[in-house]
N, C-alpha and C positions, 0 to 999 in steps of 0.2 A: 085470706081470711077476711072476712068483713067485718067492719067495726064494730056491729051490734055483738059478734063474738068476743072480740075483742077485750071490751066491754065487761063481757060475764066472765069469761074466763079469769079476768083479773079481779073478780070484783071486791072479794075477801082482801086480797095485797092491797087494794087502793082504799078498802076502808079502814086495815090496819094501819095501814102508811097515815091517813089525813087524824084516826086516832088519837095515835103517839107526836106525831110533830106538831098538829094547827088545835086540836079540841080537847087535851089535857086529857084525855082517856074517856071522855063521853061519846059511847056509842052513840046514843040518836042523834049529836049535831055531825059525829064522822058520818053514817049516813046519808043526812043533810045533803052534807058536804059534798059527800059523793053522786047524789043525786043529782043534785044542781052541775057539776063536773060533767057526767055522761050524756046530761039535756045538752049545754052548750057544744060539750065533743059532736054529737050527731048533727046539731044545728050547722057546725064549722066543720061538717067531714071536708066538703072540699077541699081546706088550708093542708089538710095531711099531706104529707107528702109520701107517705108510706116508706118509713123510716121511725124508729127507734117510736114506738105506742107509747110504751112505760115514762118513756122520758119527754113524749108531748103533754102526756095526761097529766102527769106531776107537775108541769109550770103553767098548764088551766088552772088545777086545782092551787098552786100555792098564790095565783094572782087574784081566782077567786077569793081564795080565804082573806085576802092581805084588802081588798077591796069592801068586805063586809064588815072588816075590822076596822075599818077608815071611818066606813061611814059609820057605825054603832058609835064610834070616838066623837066623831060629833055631834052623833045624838046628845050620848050621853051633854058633851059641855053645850049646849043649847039646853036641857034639861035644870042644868045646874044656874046658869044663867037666867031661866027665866024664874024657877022659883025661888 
């Protein structure tokens, strides 16, 4: 099965999953989320190793999410800082 399947087939479970654990129940940023997830999965199909989808997909998406939280973290205290 190719990824792009892959992909769809899962795409309800990956946006309930990013949901409930990384976006406090906001559909549009789980979307985001999951967007941004499937662009970098197809940009990085190479890295697959064709083994376990579910559980490569979930540590893009929880690095993404933890990555976006980083940096909004230092928005935010550079915001705070400056005015």
């Amino acid at each position: 099965m190719k990824l792009e399947e892959l992909i769809e087939e899962n795409r309800d479970h990956f946006i309930s999953l990013a949901k409930f654990k990384f976006t406090k129940g906001d559909e549009f940023l789980a979307e985001d989320l999951f967007q941004d997830v499937a662009l970098k999965v197809l940009t990085n199909k190479d890295k697959f190793d064709g083994t376990n989808f579910k559980g490569w997909f979930f540590v893009i998406m929880r690095n993404t999410y933890l990555n976006s939280y980083r940096i909004e973290k230092v928005k935010n205290k550079l915001d705070i800082w400056i005015t």
